[in-house]
C-alpha positions as CSV (number, residue, x, y, z in Angstrom):
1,X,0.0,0.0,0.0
2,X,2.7,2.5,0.9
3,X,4.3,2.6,-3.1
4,X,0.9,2.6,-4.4
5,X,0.5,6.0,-2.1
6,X,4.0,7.2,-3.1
7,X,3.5,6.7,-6.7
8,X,0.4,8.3,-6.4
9,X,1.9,11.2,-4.5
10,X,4.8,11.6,-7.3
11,X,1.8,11.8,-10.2
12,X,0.0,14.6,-8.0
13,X,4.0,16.2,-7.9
14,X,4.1,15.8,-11.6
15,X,0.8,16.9,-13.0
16,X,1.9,20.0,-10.5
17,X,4.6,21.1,-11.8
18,X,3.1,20.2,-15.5
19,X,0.5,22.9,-15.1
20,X,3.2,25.1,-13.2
21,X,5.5,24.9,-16.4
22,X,2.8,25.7,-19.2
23,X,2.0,28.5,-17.1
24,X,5.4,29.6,-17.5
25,X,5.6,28.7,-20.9
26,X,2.2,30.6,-21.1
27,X,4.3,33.5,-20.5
28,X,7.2,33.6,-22.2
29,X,5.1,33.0,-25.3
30,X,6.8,29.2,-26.4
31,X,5.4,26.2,-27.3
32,X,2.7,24.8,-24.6
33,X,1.3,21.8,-23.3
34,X,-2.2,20.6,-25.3
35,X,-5.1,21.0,-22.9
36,X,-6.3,17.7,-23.5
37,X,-2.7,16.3,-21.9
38,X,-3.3,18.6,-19.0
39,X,-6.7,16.8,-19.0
40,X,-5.2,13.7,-18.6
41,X,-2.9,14.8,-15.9
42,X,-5.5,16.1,-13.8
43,X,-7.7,12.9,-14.6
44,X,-4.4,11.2,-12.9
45,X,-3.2,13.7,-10.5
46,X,-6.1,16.0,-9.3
47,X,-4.4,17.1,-6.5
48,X,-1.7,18.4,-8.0
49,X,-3.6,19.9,-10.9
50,X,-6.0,21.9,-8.5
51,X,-2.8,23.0,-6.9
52,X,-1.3,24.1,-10.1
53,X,-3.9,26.4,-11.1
54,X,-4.2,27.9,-8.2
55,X,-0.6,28.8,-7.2
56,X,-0.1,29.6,-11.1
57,X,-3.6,31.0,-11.6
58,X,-3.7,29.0,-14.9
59,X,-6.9,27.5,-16.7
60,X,-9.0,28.6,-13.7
61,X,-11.6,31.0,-16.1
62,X,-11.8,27.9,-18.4
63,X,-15.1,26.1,-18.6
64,X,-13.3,22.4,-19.8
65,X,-10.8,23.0,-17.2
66,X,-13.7,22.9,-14.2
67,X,-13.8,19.2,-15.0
68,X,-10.6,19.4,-12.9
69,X,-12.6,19.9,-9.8
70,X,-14.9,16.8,-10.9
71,X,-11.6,14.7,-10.6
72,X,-11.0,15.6,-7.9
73,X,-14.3,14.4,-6.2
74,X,-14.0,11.3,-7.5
75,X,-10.3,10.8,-6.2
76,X,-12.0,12.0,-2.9
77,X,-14.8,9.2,-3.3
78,X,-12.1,6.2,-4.1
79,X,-10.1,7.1,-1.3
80,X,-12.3,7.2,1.3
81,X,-14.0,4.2,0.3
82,X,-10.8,2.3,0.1
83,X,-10.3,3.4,3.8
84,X,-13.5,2.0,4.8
85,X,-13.6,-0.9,2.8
């Protein structure tokens, strides 16, 4: 159980510092991440994707990106039925 937690801890780290980085990119006008792979990281890391918008302020006026917060619920659900089951 404890490397399933730390993996899942390290994807919440990554999809972080995925949004973190287009932000940056965002800004320095380069190439940037699709929104549909920073879909799919929050999908996988929630966590870490709620935490990237808001300490970056990125994606958080758009409407596809609220799905985010969906994620997130459901990672909520799943984990505390895995505690009680």
């Amino acid at each position: 159980m404890s490397l399933i937690l730390l993996l899942y801890i390290l994807v919440n780290i990554a999809v972080l510092l995925m949004y973190v980085w287009d932000k940056h990119k965002a800004k320095a006008d380069k190439w940037r991440t699709r929104e549909s792979t920073l879909l799919i990281g929050a999908l996988l890391g929630p966590w870490g994707a709620v935490a990237g918008m808001q300490l970056a302020r990125h994606k958080t006026q758009k409407t596809k990106f609220k799905l985010v917060y969906v994620f997130l619920l459901i990672h909520i659900v799943l984990i505390v039925w895995l505690l009680v089951h």
